[in-house]
C-alpha distance (Angstrom), angle and dihedral (degrees) to the residues before:
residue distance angle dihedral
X1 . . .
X2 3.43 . .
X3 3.69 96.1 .
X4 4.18 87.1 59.1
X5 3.93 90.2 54.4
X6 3.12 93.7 47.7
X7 3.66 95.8 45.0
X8 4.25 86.2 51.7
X9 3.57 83.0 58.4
X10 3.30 100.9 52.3
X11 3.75 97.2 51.7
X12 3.73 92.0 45.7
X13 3.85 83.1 53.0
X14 3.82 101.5 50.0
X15 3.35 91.7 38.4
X16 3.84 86.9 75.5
X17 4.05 105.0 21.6
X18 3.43 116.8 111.8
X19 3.91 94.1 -124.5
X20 3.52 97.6 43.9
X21 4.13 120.1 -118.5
X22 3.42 123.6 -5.6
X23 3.55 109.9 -108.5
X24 3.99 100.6 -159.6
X25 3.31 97.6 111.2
X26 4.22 92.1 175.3
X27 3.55 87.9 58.5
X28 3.96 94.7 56.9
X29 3.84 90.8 40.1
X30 3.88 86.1 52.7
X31 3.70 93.1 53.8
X32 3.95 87.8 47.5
X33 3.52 88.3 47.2
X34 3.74 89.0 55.1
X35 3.72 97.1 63.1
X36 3.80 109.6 85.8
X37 3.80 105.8 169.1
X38 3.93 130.8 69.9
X39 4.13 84.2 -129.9
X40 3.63 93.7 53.8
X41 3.68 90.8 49.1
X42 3.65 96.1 47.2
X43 4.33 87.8 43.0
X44 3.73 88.6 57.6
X45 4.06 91.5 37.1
X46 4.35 84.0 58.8
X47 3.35 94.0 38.1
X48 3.76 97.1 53.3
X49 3.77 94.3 48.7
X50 3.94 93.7 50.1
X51 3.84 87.9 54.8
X52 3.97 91.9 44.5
X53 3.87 84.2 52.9
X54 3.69 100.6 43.2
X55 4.22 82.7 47.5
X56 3.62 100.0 44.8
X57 4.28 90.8 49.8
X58 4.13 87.2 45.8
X59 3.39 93.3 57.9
X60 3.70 127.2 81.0
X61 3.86 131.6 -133.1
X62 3.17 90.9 -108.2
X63 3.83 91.7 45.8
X64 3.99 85.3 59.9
X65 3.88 94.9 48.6
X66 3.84 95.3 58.9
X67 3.60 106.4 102.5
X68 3.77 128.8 -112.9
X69 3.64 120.0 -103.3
X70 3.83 118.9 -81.8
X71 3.81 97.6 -93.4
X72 3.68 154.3 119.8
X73 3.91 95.2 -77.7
X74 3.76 117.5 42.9
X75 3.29 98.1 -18.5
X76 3.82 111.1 -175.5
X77 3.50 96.7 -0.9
X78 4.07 123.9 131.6
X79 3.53 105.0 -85.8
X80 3.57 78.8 -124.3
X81 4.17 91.1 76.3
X82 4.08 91.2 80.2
X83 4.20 91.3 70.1
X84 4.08 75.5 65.0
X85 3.16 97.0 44.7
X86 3.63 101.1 44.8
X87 3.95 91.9 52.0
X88 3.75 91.0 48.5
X89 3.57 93.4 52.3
X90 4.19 98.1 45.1
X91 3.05 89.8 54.6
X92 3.56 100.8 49.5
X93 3.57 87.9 60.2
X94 3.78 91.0 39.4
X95 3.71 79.8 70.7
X96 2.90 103.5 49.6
X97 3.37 96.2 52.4
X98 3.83 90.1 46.2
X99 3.96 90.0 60.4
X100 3.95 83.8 47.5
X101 3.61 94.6 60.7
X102 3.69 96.3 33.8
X103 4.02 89.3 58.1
X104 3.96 85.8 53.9
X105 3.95 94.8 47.8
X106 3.35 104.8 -97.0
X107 3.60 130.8 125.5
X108 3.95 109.8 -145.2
X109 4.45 112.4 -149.7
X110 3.97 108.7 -105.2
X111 3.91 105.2 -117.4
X112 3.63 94.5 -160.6
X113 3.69 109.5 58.6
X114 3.98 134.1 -44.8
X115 3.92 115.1 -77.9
């Protein structure tokens, strides 16, 4: 869980740094690392979607068209690609997740609609 808010974070972040994402990959596996409670994780996991909403409605449409800097992730893309990205990946770990509980006996709620 922790590893998802921090990933929202870091989407919302490159998505508007000059360079483009941050590429130090130990660094953001330290600060996962560094969260050693299911309440931290899920503080941070809030936390990082408020901001990513409170970004995402200060930004204009044309704010969102600008491409991403040249790079190694999403280079030249719309700065609009990350909303993709960031569903793809939380619910990859979602998943995940899902399969962890499920192999404990517990049935997680579906999110997305009733099934």
């Amino acid at each position: 869980m922790a590893h998802a808010a921090q990933t929202i974070d870091w989407f919302i972040d490159g998505a508007f740094r000059p360079d483009g994402f941050d590429v130090d990959f130990e660094a953001h596996e330290a600060k996962v690392r560094a969260i050693t409670s299911l309440a931290d994780a899920r503080t941070w996991l809030a936390k990082a979607a408020e901001n990513a909403r409170q970004t995402i409605a200060s930004k204009s449409d044309d704010e969102w068209a600008q491409p991403l800097p040249a790079g190694p992730v999403m280079g030249g893309l719309p700065r609009a690609a990350i909303f993709g990205a960031i569903t793809d990946h939380t619910a990859h770990h979602r998943g995940a997740l899902t399969v962890y509980a499920r192999l404990r006996g517990r049935t997680p709620p579906m999110p997305y609609m009733d099934m």
